[in-house]
C-alpha positions as CSV (number, residue, x, y, z in Angstrom):
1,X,16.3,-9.1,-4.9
2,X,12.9,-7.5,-4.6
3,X,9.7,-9.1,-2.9
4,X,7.1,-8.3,-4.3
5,X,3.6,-9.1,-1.8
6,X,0.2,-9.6,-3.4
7,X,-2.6,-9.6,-1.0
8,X,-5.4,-11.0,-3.0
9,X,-8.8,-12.1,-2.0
10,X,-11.5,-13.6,-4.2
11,X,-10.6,-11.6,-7.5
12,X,-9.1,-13.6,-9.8
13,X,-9.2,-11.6,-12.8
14,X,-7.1,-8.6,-11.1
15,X,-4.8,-10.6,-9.4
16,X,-4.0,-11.9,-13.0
17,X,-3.2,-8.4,-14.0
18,X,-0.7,-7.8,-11.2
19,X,1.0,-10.9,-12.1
20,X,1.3,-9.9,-15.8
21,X,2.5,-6.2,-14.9
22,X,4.9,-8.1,-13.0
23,X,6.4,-10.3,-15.3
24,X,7.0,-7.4,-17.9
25,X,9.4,-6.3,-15.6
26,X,13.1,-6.3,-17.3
27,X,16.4,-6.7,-15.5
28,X,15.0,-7.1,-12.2
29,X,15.8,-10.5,-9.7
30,X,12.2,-10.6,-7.6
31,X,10.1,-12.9,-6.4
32,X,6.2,-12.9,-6.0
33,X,4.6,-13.9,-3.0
34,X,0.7,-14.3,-2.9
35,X,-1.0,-14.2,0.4
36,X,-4.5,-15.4,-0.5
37,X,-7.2,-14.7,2.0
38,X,-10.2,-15.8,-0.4
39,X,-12.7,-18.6,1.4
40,X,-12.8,-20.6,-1.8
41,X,-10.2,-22.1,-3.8
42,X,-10.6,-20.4,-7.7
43,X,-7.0,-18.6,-7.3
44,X,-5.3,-21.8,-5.3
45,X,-6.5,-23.5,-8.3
46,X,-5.2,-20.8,-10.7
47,X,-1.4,-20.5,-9.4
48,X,-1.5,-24.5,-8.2
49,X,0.7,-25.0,-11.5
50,X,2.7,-21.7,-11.1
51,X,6.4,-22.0,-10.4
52,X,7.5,-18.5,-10.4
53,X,6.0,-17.4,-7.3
54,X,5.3,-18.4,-3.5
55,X,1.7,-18.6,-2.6
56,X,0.0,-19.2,0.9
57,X,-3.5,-19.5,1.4
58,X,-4.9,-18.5,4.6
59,X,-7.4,-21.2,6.2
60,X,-9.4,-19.8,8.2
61,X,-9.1,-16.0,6.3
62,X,-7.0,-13.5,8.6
63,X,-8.7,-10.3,7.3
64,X,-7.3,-7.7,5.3
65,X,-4.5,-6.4,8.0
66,X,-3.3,-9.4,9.2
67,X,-2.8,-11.0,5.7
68,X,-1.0,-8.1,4.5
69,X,1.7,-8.2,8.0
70,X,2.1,-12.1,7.1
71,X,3.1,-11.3,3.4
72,X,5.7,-8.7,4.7
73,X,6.8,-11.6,7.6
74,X,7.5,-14.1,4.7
75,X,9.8,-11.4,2.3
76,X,13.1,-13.1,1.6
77,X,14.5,-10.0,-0.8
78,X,16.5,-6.9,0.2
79,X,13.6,-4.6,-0.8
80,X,9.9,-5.2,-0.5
81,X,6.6,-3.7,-2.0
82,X,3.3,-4.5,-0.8
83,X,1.9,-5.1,-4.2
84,X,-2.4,-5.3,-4.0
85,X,-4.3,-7.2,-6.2
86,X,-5.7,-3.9,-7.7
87,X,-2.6,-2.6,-8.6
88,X,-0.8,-3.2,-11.8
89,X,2.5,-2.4,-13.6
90,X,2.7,-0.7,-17.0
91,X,6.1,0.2,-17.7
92,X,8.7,-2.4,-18.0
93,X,11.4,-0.3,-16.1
94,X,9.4,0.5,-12.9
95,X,11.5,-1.6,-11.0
96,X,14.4,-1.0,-12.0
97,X,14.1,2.7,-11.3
98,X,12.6,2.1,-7.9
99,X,15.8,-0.4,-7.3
100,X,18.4,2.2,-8.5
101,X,16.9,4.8,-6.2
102,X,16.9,2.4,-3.4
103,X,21.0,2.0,-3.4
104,X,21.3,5.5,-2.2
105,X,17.8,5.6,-0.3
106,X,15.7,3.7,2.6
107,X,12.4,4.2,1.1
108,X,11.2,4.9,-2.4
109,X,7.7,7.0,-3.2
110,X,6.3,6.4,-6.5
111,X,3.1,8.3,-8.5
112,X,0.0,7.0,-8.7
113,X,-2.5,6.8,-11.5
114,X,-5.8,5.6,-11.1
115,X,-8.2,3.8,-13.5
116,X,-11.7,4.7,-12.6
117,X,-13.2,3.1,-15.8
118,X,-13.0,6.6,-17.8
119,X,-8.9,6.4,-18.7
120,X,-6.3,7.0,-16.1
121,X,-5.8,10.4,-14.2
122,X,-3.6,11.1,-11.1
123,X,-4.6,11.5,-7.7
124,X,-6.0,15.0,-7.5
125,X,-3.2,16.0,-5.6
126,X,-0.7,18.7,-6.4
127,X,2.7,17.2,-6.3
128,X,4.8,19.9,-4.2
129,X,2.0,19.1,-1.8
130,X,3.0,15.3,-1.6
131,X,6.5,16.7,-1.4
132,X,5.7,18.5,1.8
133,X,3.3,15.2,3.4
134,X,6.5,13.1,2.6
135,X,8.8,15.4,4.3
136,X,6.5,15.7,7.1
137,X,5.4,12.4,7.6
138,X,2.7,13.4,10.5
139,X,0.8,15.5,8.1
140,X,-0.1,12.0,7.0
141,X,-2.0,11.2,9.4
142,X,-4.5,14.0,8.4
143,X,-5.0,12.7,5.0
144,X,-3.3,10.3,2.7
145,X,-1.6,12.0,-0.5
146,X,0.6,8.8,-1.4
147,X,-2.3,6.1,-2.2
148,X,-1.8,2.3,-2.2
149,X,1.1,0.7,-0.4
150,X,2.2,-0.2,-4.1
151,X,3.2,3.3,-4.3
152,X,6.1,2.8,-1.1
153,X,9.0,0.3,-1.7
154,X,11.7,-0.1,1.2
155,X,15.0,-1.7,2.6
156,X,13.7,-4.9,4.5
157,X,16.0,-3.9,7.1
158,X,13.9,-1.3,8.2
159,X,10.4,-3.1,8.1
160,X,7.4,-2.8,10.1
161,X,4.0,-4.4,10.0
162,X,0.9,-2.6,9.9
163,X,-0.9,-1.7,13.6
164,X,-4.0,-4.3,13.2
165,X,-6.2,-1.6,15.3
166,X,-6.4,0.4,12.7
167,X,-8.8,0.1,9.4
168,X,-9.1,3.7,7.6
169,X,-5.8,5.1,8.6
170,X,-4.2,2.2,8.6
171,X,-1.6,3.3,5.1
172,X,-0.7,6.4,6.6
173,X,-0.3,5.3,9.8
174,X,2.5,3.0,8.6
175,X,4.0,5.8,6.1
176,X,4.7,7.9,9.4
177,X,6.3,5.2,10.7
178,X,8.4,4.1,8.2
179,X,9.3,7.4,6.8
180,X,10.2,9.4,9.8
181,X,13.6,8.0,11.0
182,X,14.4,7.1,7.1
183,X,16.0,8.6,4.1
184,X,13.7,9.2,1.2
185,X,12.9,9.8,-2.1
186,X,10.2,10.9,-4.7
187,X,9.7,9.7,-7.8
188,X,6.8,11.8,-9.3
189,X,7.5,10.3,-12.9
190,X,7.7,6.7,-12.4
191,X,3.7,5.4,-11.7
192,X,1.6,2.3,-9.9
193,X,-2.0,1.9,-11.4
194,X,-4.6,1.1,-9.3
195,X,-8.1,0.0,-10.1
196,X,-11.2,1.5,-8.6
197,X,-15.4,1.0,-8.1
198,X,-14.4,-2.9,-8.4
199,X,-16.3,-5.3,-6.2
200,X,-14.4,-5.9,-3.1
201,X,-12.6,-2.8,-2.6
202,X,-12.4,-2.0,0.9
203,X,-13.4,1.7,0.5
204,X,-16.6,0.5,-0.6
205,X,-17.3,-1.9,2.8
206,X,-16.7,0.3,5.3
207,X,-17.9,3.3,6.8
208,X,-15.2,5.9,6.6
209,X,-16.2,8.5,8.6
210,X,-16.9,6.2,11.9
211,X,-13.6,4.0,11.1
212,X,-11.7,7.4,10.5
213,X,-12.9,8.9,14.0
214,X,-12.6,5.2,15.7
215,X,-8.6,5.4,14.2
216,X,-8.0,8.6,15.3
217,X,-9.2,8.3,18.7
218,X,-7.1,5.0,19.1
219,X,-3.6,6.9,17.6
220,X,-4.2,10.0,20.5
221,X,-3.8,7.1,22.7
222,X,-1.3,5.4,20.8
223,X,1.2,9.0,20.3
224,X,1.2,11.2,23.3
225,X,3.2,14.2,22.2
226,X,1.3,17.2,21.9
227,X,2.7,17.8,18.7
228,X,0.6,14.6,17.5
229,X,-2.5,15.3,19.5
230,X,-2.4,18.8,17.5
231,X,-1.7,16.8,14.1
232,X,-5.1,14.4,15.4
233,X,-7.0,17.1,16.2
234,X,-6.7,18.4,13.1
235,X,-7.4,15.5,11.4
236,X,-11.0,14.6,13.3
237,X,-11.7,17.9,12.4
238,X,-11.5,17.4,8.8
239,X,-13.5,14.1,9.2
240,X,-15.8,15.5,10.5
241,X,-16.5,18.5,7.9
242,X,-16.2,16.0,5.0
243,X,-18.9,13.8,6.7
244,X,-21.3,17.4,6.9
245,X,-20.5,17.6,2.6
């Protein structure tokens, strides 16, 4: 069984969009579990009736971080994918392919394709590019070519929660972790969509460049090799020419 997380907060009409991607799904056992950090009670009300999935709503709200590390602490499958409300499902055997490559694999990579109101395109990456980040799994701590955790499903035996000190590089931080000391796979034809410019997004309520150069500071403390202070150094330096653009 797969467990499929939803972090949601206070957008009822894409959360209803991940469920139905979801439930397309075909000869797949999963369950959905919605950690609900919203301050009212629209989606409680929505899913109060809903059977098919498990759903906890945080009272007081834990913050974006926090929620997602309780959705992975409550995963009762073999596999899990941290699913965000923004996120969605469009072809009926995207789990099943992810599963199949899991039985010979820790972790399992998927595309992206993102919906920024003008049709879908793919990240602008090239994908022997990704290839290379997910080989190297440091190199993600530079920049993050996979996306949204959507994009990363993995063994649960080999979990780890997200480092709550972080807030821009918090996604790539845990790909390094979870990819380095794991087998992997790619699988540049089978794609996650993701919604973007919609109210709420976290991209759009922080500043990058000060959270990027606060993260980064925090991981030369946190990794001590100087193979990772290179990799860091590096990285602040590209922060710091995208904030001149």
């Amino acid at each position: 069984m797969v467990s499929i997380i939803i972090p949601t907060y206070c957008n009822l009409a894409l959360l209803q969009q991940a469920l139905e991607g979801i439930k397309s799904q075909q000869g797949v056992e999963y369950e959905v579990i919605v950690v609900d950090d919203s301050p009212n009670d629209e989606i409680s009300n929505y899913v109060s009736n809903n059977h098919d999935l498990r759903y906890f709503h945080n009272k007081p709200s834990l913050g974006a971080v926090k929620n997602w590390n309780y959705g992975i602490s409550l995963a009762r499958g073999q596999y899990i994918i941290l699913h965000h409300h923004d996120e969605y499902l469009k072809d009926e055997g995207y789990l099943q392919n992810v599963i199949n490559a899991l039985n010979s694999n820790d972790v399992v990579i998927t595309n992206i394709k993102v919906d920024r109101g003008e049709g879908y395109n793919y990240l602008s990456v090239p994908n022997w590019l990704k290839c290379i980040f997910i080989r190297i799994p440091s190199l993600l701590l530079i920049n993050n070519l996979i996306g949204p955790c959507a994009c990363v499903a993995f063994k649960k035996e080999i979990s780890q929660f997200f480092d709550t000190n972080l807030v821009w590089k918090v996604d790539s931080e845990w790909y390094y972790r979870i990819f380095r000391k794991n087998k992997r796979i790619y699988l540049k034809e089978v794609c996650v969509y993701s919604t973007h410019g919609h109210n709420g997004q976290i991209t759009g309520t922080i500043d990058v460049y000060k959270s990027s150069i606060k993260d980064i500071e925090y991981l030369r403390g946190k990794y001590s090799s100087c193979y990772m202070k290179v990799i860091l150094y590096i990285s602040k330096l590209i922060e710091k020419y995208k904030n001149r653009k």
